[in-house]
C-alpha positions in Angstrom: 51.1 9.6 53.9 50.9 5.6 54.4 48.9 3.6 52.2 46.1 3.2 54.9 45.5 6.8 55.1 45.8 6.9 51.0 42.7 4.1 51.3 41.2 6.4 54.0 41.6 9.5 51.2 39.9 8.2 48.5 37.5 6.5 50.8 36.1 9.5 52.4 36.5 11.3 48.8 34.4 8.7 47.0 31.6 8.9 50.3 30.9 12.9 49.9 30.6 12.2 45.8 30.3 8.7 44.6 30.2 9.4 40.6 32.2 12.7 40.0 31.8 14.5 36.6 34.0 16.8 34.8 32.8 20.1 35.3 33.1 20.7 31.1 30.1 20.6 28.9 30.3 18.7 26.2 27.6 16.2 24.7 30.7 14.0 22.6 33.7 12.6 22.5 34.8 15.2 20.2 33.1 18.2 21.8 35.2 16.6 25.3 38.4 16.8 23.4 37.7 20.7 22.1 36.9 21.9 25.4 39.8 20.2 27.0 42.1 21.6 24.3 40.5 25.1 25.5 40.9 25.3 29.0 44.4 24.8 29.5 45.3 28.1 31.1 41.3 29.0 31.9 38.8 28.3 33.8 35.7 25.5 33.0 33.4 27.8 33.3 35.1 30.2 30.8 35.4 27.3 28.5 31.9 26.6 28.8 30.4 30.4 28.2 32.6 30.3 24.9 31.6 26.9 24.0 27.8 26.4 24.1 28.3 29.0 21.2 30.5 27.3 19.7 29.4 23.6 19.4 25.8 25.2 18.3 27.5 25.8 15.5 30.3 23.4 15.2 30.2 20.2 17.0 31.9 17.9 14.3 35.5 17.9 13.5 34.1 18.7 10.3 32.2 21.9 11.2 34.7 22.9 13.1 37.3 22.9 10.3 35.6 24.2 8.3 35.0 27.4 10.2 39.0 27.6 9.7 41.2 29.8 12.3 39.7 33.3 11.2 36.2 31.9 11.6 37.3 29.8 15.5 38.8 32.5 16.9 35.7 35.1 17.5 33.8 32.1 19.6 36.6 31.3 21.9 38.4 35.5 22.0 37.3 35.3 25.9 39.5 32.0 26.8 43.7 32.8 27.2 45.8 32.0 24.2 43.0 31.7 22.0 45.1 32.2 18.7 47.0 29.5 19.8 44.2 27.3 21.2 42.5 27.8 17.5 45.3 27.4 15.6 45.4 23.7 17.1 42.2 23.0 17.4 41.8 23.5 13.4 44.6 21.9 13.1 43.2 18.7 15.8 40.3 19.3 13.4 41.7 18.4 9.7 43.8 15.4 11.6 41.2 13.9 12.7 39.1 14.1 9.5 41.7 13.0 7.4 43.6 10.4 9.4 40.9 9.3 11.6 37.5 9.2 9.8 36.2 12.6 12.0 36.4 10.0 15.1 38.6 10.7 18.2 41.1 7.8 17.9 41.0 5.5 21.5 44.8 5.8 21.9 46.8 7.6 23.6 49.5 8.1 21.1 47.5 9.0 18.4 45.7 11.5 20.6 48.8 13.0 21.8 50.1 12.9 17.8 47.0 16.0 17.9 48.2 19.0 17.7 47.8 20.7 21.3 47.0 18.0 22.7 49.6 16.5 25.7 49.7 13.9 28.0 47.1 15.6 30.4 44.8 16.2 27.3 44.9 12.7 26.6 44.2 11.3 29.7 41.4 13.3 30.4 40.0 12.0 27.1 40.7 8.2 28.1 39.3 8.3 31.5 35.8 10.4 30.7 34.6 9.5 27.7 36.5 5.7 27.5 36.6 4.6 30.7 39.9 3.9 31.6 41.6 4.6 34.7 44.0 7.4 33.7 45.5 9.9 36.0 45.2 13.5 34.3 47.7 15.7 36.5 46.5 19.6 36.0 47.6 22.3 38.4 44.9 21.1 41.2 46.0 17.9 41.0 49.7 18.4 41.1 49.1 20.6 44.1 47.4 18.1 46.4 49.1 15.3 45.5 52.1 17.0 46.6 50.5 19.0 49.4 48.9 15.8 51.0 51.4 13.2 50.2 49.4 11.2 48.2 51.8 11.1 45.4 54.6 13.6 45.5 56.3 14.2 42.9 58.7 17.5 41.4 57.1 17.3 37.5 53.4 16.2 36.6 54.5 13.2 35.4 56.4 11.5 38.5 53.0 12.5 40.6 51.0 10.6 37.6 53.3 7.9 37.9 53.3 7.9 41.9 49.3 7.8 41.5 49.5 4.8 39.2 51.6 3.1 42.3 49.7 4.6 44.6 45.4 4.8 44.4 44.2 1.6 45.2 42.2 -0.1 41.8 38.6 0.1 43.3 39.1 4.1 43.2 41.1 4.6 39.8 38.4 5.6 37.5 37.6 8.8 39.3 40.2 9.4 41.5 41.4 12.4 39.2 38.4 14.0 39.1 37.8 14.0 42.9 41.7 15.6 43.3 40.4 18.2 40.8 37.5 19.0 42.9 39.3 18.5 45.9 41.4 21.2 44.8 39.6 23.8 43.1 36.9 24.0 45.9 38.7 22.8 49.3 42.6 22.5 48.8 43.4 26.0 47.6 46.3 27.6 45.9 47.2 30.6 48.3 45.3 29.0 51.8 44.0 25.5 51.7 40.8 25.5 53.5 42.0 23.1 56.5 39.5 23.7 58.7 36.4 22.5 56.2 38.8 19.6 54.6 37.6 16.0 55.5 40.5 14.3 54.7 42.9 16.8 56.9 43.4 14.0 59.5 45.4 11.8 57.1 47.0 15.0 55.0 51.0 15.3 55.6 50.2 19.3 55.6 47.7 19.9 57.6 48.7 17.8 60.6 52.1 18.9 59.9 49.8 22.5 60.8 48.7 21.3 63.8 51.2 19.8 65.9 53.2 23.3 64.6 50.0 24.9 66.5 50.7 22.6 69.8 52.2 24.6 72.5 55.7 22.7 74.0 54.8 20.8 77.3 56.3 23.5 80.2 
């Protein structure tokens, strides 16, 4: 893929859905960093069942810690890894309160110094609830970026790195969240939906699809 068609990418992504949203609930900073924590490994939508619970209860870093691991674990028992998932988030929780007042620290190292909380966490956090124009590479992401040729790349960092080079500045700020979309709902896993894409003319895969489709001249 050539950087025209890139332009043409986001430009017909950002036409179909001009101010993209995480598909999380959350209603903070804090309650954005919880459910991004939780959802590695699940679904949005199972991280949202479990946490409207949750944050009725617990929507401070101090709330939250003080329900302690014991006290976590029954609200989020229906998300994967959840032992894991509360042991960090308690432990998120008590760094937070003691090292940074109970406010989510604006920085990326200091986020990532949070206990289950990696690169992808952190960017996440940056780009919705600071604004900056970080590239959080999930499994969606790291599919279509490699499926399309947007930004190939063999680890989730080289295709956040290729994205940096790549996405032109006017499209930055959501382009994350529209390859997340793109591939939950159009780009899928086991069959990408090819026929309903509406960037397929510019994607290295699917016209690599059709001219395998075109019959040799006889």
């Amino acid at each position: 893929m050539d950087d025209a068609q890139v332009e043409r990418l986001f430009a017909t992504l950002s036409a179909a859905n001009p101010h993209p949203v995480s598909e999380l609930e959350f209603s903070s900073v804090f309650e954005l960093l919880a459910a991004v924590l939780l959802s590695a490994q699940a679904t949005d939508a199972g991280v949202n069942k479990a946490t409207r619970r949750l944050f009725a209860v617990a929507a401070t870093p101090q709330r939250m810690r003080a329900l302690g691991v014991a006290g976590l674990e029954p609200y989020i028992r229906s998300i994967g890894l959840y032992r894991t998932k509360a042991r960090h988030l308690i432990a998120s929780c008590q760094r937070l309160v003691e090292q940074h007042h109970g406010t989510v620290p604006r920085d990326r190292e200091a986020l990532q110094a949070l206990p289950g909380v990696g690169r992808k966490t952190a960017n996440v956090v940056l780009n919705v609830a600071f604004g900056e124009a970080t590239f959080a590479v999930d499994t969606h992401v790291f599919r279509v970026c490699n499926r399309t040729g947007v930004a190939p790349g063999a680890t989730p960092l080289a295709v956040e790195l290729g994205l940096q080079q790549r996405v032109p500045e006017r499209y930055r700020g959501h382009a994350h969240h529209w390859l997340i979309l793109h591939g939950r709902y159009i780009c899928l896993a086991r069959r990408p939906l090819c026929e309903r894409c509406p960037v397929a003319g510019v994607c290295d895969y699917a016209r690599a699809q059709a001219r395998a489709q075109v019959p040799p001249l006889q």
